[in-house]
Residue, then its C-alpha position, 0 to 999 in steps of 0.5 A: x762804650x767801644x765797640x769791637x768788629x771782627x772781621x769774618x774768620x771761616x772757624x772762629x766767626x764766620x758771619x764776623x761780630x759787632x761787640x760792645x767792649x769795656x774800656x780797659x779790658x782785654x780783646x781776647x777777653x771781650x772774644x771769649x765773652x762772645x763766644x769768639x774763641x781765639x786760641x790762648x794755649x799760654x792763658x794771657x801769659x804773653x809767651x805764646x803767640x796763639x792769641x795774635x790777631x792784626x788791629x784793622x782800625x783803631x791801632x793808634x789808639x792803643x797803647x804800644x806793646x812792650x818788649x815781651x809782647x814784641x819778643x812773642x810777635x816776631x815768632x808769629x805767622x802772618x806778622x803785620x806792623x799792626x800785629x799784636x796779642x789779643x791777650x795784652x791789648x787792653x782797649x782805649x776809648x774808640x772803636x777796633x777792627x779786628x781780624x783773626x788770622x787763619x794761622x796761628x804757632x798751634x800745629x795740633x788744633x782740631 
C-alpha cells in the first residue's frame, strides 16, 4: 500500500501527514479522507484548478495528465513542471511527496 507525504501547509496541514493510499484512488480523495481539506469548488470535475498541488516525489510513476487537466493547469498559480490536480491523479504503486500550494484560483476562501 502507497504511502502519501504531505508536505507541511500553514492551514490545511501544519505538522505535514503520512497516509496510507490505495492503488488507484485519487489524492485529493485519500486528502479529504484524512481530514486534508484541499479545495475542490469544481467537485472532481477537472474545470477548476483549485485542487492543484506539485508531486515532490513519485511524479514519474504516474500516469501522464491528459489534455483537459493540462488546459485547467496552464491557468493555475504557482504552476510547476510537476504540477497537477489532485482530483485526477489516481496513485500508482510507489510512495508520493506531495506539497499543497499557499495559493489556489479561489479569491473568496475564508
Amino acid at each position: 500500500m502507497p504511502k502519501i507525504i504531505f508536505l507541511p501547509h500553514q492551514d490545511l496541514c501544519p505538522k505535514g501527514a503520512i497516509v496510507k493510499a490505495k492503488i488507484g484512488e485519487s489524492i485529493l480523495s485519500v486528502a479529504l479522507r484524512n481530514k486534508i481539506e484541499i479545495e475542490h469548488m469544481c467537485e472532481r470535475s477537472c474545470v477548476c484548478g483549485t485542487c492543484h498541488c506539485v508531486i515532490k516525489t513519485g511524479f514519474n510513476s504516474l500516469k501522464p495528465s491528459n489534455e483537459s487537466e493540462d488546459d485547467v493547469l496552464d491557468k493555475v498559480w504557482g504552476l510547476d513542471l510537476k504540477s497537477r490536480l489532485s482530483c485526477q491523479i489516481c496513485i500508482a504503486d510507489k510512495d508520493l511527496v506531495i506539497e499543497i500550494p499557499c495559493y489556489s484560483k479561489n479569491h473568496t476562501r475564508e
